[in-house]
N, C-alpha and C positions, 0 to 999 in steps of 0.2 A: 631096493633101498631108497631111501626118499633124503632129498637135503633139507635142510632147516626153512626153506621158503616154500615148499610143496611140491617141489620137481623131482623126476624121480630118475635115479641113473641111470636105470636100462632104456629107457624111453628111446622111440624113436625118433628122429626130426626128420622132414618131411625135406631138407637141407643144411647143410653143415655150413659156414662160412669163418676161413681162417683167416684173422685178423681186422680187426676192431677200424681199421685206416679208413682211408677219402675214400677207397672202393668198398670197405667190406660194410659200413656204415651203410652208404646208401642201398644197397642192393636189400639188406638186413632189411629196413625201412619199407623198400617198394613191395618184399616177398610177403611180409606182415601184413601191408596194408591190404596185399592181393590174398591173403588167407589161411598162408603157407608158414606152417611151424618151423621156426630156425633155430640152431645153435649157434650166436655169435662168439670165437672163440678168439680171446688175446692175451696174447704174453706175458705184456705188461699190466700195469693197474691201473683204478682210478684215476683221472684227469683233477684229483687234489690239490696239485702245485698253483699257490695263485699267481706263479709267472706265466703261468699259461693262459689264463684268459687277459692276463693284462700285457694289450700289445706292444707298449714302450720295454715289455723282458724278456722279450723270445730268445735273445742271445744268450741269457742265465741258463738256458733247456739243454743249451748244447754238455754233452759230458755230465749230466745231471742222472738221478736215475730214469726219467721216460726215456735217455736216447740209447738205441743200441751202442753208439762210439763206434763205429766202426773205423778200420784205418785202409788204406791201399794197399799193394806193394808197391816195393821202390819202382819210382817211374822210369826209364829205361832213358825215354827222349824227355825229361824234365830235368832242371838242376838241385828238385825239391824231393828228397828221398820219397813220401808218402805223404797222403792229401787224406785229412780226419771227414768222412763221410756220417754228421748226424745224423739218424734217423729215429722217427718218434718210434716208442716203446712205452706203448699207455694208451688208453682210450682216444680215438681219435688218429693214432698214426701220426705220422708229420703234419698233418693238417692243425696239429697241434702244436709242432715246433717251429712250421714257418713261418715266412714272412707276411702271410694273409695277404697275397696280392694274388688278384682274379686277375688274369689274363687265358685267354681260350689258344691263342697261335694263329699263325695266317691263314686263311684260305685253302693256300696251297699246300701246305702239312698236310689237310686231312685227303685233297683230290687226290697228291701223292700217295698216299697208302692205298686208296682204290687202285689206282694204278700199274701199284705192283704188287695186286695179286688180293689186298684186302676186300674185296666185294664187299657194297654198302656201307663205305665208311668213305664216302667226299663230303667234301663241305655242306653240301644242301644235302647230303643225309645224314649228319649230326648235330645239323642247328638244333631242331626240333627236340633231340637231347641233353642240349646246353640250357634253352629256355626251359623245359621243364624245370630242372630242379632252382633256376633262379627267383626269386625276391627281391627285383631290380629297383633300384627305390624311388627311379624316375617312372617304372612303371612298363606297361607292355610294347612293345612296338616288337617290328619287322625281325630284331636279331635281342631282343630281349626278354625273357617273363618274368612275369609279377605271379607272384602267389607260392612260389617253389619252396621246398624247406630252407634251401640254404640264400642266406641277407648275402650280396652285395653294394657297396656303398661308396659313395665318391666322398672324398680328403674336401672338408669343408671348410677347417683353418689348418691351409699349408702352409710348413717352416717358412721362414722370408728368405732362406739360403736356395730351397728349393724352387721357387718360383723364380730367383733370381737365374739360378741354373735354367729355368725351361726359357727366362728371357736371352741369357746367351746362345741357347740351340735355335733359338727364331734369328739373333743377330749372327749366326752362325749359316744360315740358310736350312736349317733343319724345321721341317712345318713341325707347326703345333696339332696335337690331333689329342681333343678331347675324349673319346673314347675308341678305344685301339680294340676294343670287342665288336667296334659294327663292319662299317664295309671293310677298312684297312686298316691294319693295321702299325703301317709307316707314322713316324712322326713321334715328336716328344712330348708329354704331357702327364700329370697325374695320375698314379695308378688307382685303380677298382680295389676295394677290399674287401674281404670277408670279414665283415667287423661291426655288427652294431649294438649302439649305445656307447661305445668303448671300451667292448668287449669281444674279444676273439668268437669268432664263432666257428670252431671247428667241424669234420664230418659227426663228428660224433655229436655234439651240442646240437648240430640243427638236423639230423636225420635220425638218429638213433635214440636219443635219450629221452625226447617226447614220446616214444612208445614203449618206453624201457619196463610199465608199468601190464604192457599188455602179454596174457597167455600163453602167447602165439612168441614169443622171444628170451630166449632163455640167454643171458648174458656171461658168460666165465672169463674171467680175467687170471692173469698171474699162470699160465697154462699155455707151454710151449707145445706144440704141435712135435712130436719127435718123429713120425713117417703118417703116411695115407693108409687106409686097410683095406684092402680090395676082398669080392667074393670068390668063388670058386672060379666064376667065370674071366675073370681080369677086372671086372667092371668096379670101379671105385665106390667102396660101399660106408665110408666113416675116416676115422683118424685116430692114432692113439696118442694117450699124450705123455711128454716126458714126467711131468708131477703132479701133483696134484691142486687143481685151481678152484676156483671162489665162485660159486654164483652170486651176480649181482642183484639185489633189488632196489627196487623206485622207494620202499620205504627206509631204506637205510642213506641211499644215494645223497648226496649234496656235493656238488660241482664245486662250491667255494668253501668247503670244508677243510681245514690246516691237516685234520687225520683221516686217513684211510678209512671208509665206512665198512661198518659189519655187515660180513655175508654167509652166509651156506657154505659149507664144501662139498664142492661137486666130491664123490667120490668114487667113480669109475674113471678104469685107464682109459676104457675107448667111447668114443661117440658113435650111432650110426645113422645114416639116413636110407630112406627108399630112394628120393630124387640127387639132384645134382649134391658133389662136393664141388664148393667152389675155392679156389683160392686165392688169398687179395695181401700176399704177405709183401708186395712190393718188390722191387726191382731187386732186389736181395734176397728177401725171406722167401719171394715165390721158388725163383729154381731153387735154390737149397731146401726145400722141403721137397723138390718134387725130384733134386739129386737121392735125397736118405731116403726116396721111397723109388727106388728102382727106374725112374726115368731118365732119362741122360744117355750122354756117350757111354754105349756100354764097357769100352776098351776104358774108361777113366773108373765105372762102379766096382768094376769085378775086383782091380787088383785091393779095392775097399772093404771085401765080403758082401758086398749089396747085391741082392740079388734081382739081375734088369729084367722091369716087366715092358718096358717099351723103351727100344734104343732112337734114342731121339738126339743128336748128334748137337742140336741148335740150343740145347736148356745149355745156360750159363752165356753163350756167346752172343754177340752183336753187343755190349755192354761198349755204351757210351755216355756220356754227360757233360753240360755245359761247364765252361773255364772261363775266369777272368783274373786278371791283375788291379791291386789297387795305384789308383794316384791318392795320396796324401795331401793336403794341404793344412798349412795352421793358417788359423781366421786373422782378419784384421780388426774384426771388430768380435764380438761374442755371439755365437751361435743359439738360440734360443730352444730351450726343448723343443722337441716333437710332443704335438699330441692326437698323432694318428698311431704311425708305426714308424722303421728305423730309415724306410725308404720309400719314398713318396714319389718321387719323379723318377723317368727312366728316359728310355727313347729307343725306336727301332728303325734300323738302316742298313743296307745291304754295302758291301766293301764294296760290290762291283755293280755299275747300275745296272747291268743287264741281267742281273738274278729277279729269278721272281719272287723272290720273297725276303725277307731282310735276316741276315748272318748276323749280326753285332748287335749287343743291347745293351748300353753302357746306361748305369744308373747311377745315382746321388743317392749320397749318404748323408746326412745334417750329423751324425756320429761321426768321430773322427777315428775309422777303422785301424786299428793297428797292422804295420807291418815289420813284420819278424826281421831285428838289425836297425831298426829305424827309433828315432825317438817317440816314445810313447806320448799325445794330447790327453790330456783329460777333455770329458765332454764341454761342449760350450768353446773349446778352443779350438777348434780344426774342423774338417770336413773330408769329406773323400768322394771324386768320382771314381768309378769301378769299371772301365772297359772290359766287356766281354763277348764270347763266341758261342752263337746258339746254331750252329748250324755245322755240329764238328763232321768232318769225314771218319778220325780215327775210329778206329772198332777194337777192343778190350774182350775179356772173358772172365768171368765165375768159375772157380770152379772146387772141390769141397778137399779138403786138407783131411778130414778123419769121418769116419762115418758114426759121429755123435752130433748131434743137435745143438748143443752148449758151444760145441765150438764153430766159430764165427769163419765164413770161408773164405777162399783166398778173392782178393779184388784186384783185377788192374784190368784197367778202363784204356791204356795207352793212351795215354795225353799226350796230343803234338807228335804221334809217328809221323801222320800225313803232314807233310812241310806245308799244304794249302790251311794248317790247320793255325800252324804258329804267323804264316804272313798275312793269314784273317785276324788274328788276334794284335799282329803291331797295328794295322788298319784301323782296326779298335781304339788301342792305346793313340795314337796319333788322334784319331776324332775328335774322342775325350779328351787329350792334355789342348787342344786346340779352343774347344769351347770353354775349358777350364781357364784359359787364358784370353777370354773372351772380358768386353768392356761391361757386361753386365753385370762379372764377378769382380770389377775392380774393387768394390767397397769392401766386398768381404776375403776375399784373397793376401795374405800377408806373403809365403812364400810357399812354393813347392816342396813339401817334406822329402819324400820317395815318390819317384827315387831321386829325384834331385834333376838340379838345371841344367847339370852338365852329362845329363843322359840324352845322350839327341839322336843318334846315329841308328839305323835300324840296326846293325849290331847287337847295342849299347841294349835299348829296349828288349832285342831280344833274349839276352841274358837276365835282364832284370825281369822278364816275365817268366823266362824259365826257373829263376828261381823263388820267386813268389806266387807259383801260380796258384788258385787258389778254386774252389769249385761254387755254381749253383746252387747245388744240391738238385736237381735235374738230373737223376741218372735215371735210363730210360732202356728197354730193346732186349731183354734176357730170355723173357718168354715171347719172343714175339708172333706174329699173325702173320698168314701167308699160306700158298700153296704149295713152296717149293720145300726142297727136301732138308734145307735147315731152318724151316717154320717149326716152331711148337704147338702154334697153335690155330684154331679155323679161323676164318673171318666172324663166327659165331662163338668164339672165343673157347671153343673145346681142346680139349688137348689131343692132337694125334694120337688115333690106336689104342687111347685108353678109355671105356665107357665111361658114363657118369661123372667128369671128372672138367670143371674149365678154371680157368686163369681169367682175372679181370682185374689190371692194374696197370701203371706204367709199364709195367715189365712185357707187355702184349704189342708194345706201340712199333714198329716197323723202324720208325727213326722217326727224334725226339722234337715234339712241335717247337714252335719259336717262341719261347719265353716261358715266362714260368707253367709247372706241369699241374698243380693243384686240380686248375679245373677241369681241363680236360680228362683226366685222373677221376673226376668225378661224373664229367662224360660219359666215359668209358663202361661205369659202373651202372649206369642207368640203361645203358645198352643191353647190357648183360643179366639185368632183371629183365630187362624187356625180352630179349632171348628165351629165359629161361622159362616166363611165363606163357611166352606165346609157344612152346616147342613141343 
C-alpha cells in the first residue's frame, strides 16, 4: 500500500529512529548523507508554532501542544509537591523549546565517564564530535568548527542588565570568560546560541529538514511508538505504533506556516528495518519505550503483563537533573527587552575550590521570573538571578504506572535527598544574592522581591529553596553507558543483550555534564551515527 507521497508501508528501512529530537535529528541527517534509508519517527507534529523559532517565546512552549507537560511525583525531600518537567513533543524535541544556549560541559564531565567504565568518551575523544556538527561564527580553531549543520552564535547586543550582571561577577571576583566551550569552562560571561539571524535553530531546522526532501528519509510525525518488535531471534527488528501517523513532505513543509501542512498517512502499524533500531526519545520517552517493550526490571514488567525480553535492572534508574531557586528583583530603573533570548549571561563556579569542575551556575534573567506567593512584575520591571546546582549527587528513578503508551510514567528524580545537594545549592543562593547585591547592579536594583531581605540565615534560604525549587530542564542518566550490572547501555551506545537495538540521547549520559545538555545531546548523537556506520 503506498502513501500519498510515494512511500510505501511495507518497505523496509535500512534504520528506524524514534524521535524527531537533538539526537534523533542528527543521527537521521549523518545516516542519509552516509546512504542509509531511515524512518524518522515522532509523536508529535510540525514545528508550526511561530513561538518556536522566535527566541524572545520559548516560555509560551511550555504547556502548549509541542510539550509533553510532564509533572513529578511529590518530592519527598522538597517543600514543593511536584516540579512541571517541559519537554518538546514536535519536530525538533526540546531543542525546540529551549533556551538555545550551546554550552558543551567541563572537561572533566566527559574524562569522568571514561573513567567509569565509558570507554572512548573523554574529553579529547568527543571534541572532534562537538566540532563536527558546529558553524562557529568566529570560525575554526583548536575547540571549534565551522561548516557543521548546526549555527552557534555569540549575543551581539546584550540587555544593559546583563552586562551589568557580568560587571558585578568581575567586581565580585568571578573572572569573565568569553567563551566557556574552549579550554575552561570557569568564569562569567555571555552565553553561545543556537540562533541565527534571529531565529531558533533547532535539531531539526539545521540537521534534518534540509534533507527532508531527499529518498533516503522518510519523515512520520503525530505517531507514538507504542513497544519495539523484535524477530524470532530477540534481535530488534522495527516498532509498532500506537496510531496512525503522517508522512511528512519537503513540498507541503513550511517551518513558518500558522497551519499544520498536508501529508500522507502512513498506514501500517509497524515499521521494519534490517539494521539498527535506534532510540532517541530522551531521558523519558527512551526507558519508557524500552519499559512497554519488555526491558527493564523484570520483577516491576511481569506484575504489568509485559513480557521481559531483557531484564535489565538500570532502564529507569540513575534519573537525576539540575535545580535552582530564583532571586527576584524589581528594577530601579526599566529593563529593556531582550533581543537575543530570555537568558544571556550565566556563570560557572564550584562551592568548594578544590572540585575540579564547577557545581553552581547561577544565571540572569533580564525577565522578571515569577515566583509562586510572591508579587508578580510585569516585563521591563524586574529581573531575576537564578542560583543553581549542576552537579547533583541525588539519584531518582522512572518507572511505568500501566503498560499503555498514552500514559505518562511515574518521575522522581529525588531532589535534595543527598544533604551535599541542598548545602551546594544555599552556596549557590548566597553567590548569586551577593553579586546581586553587588555595586554594578546599584542602578538597576530597586529591592529584593523573593524572597525578601529578611531571608538571611542558611535555615531561612533553605526553606525558601525547598519550597521554590524549580528545575533546568537537564534531566539526564535513565538509559545510561557502562559496564557494570545497572548499565543499559555499551560505551557504543547498544543496549545490553538485545541485538539490533541502541539508545542515543541524554538518557545514556553516566551523570549529567555541567551546564546546559543541548549540545552535548547533540554530541552524543553524532557518536552514535558514527558507531553505527562504522560497525
Amino acid at each position: 500500500m503506498a502513501a500519498s507521497d510515494g512511500t510505501t508501508a511495507g518497505e523496509e528501512f535500512d534504520h528506524i529512529i524514534v524521535g524527531a529530537g537533538s539526537a534523533g535529528c542528527v543521527i537521521a541527517r549523518r545516516l542519509v548523507d552516509a546512504g542509509r534509508k531511515v524512518a524518522l519517527v515522532e509523536a508529535g507534529g510540525p514545528d508550526t508554532n511561530p513561538a518556536i523559532h522566535d527566541p524572545l517565546r520559548a516560555w509560551e512552549l511550555w504547556n502548549s501542544q509541542e510539550d509533553w507537560a510532564y509533572l513529578t511525583e511529590p518530592q519527598e525531600h522538597s517543600l514543593k509537591t511536584s516540579l512541571s518537567w517541559p519537554r518538546g513533543k514536535v519536530l525538533g524535541g526540546s531543542s525546540a523549546l529551549n533556551g538555545m544556549i550551546y554550552i558543551r560541559g567541563a572537561k572533566a564531565d566527559f574524562d569522568n565517564w571514561a573513567y567509569n567504565g565509558a570507554a572512548g568518551w573523554s574529553y579529547d575523544q568527543v571534541l572532534p564530535f562537538f566540532k563536527k556538527s558546529e558553524d562557529f561564527e568566529e570560525g575554526a580553531s583548536h575547540y571549534h568548527g565551522a561548516g557543521g549543520p548546526l549555527p552557534v552564535t555569540r549575543i551581539h547586543e546584550p540587555n544593559p542588565a546583563s552586562l551589568a550582571f557580568l560587571e558585578a561577577c568581575a567586581g565580585y571576583g568571578v573572572p569573565l570568560n568569553d567563551d566557556p566551550n574552549a579550554d575552561s569552562i570557569l568564569g562569567a560571561g555571555l552565553t553561545h546560541l543556537t540562533v541565527r539571524n534571529g531565529r531558533r535553530m533547532s535539531a531539526w531546522t539545521s540537521f534534518a529538514q534540509p534533507v527532508l526532501d531527499s529518498p533516503l528519509l522518510t519523515v512520520i510525525t503525530g505517531a507514538q511508538v507504542a513497544r519495539l518488535v523484535f524477530d524470532g531471534t530477540g534481535r530488534a527488528a522495527g516498532v509498532r505504533l500506537a496510531g496512525t501517523g503522517r508522512v511528512l513532505s519537503s513540498r507541503t513543509y513550511a517551518a513558518d506556516s500558522t497551519a499544520a501542512p498536508a501529508s500522507g498517512e502512513w498506514p501500517a502499524a509497524e515499521l521494519r528495518c534490517s539494521g539498527d533500531v535506534i532510540v532517541c526519545g530522551g531521558t523519558i520517552g527512551s526507558p519508557q519505550l524500552l519499559l512497554l517493550s519488555g526491558i527493564g526490571p523484570a520483577d516491576d514488567l511481569r506484575p504489568l503483563g509485559i513480557e521481559v525480553m531483557a531484564d535489565l535492572p538500570g532502564v529507569g534508574a540513575n534519573l537525576h537533573d539540575h535545580f535552582l531557586a530564583t532571586i527576584l528583583y524589581e528594577s530601579a530603573r526599566r529593563v529593556p527587552e531582550g533581543k537575543s533570548n530570555m537568558l544571556e549571561a550565566h556563570l560557572f563556579a564550584p562551592s568548594d575550590p578544590g572540585l575540579p569542575a564547577p557545581d553552581l551556575q547561577p544565571l540572569m534573567s533580564h525577565f522578571p521570573m515569577p515566583v509562586e506567593g510572591y508579587p508578580v512584575l510585569d516585563y521591563g520591571n524586574g529581573y531575576a538571578i537564578v542560583p543553581g546546582v549542576i552537579r547533583p549527587l541525588s539519584r531518582g528513578r522512572l518507572w511505568l504506572r500501566a503498560a499503555d503508551p498514552a500514559a505518562h510514567p511515574a518521575i522522581d528524580p529525588h531532589y535534595l535527598e543527598e544533604p551535599a545537594d541542598l548545602k551546594a545549592l544555599v552556596a549557590a543562593f548566597r553567590l548569586a544574592r551577593e553579586i546581586g547585591e553587588g555595586q554594578a547592579l546599584k542602578d538597576w536594583r530597586a529591592r529584593e522581591i523573593a524572597p525578601g531581605p529578611d531571608v538571611r540565615t542558611d535555615e531561612d534560604i533553605t526553606e525558601y529553596a525547598m519550597r521554590n525549587l524549580i528545575t533546568y530542564h537537564h534531566q539526564a542518566g535513565t538509559c545510561r553507558m557502562g559496564i557494570d550490572a545497572m548499565a543499559v547501555t555499551t560505551p557504543d551506545l547498544r543496549v545490553h543483550g538485545v541485538p539490533g537495538l541502541r539508545v542515543a540521547d541524554a538518557s545514556v549520559m553516566p551523570a549529567v555534564t555541567s551546564g546546559n545538555t543541548n549540545a552535548p545531546t547533540i554530541m552524543i548523537a553524532e557518536r552514535c551515527a558514527d558507531f553505527v556506520l562504522t560497525s
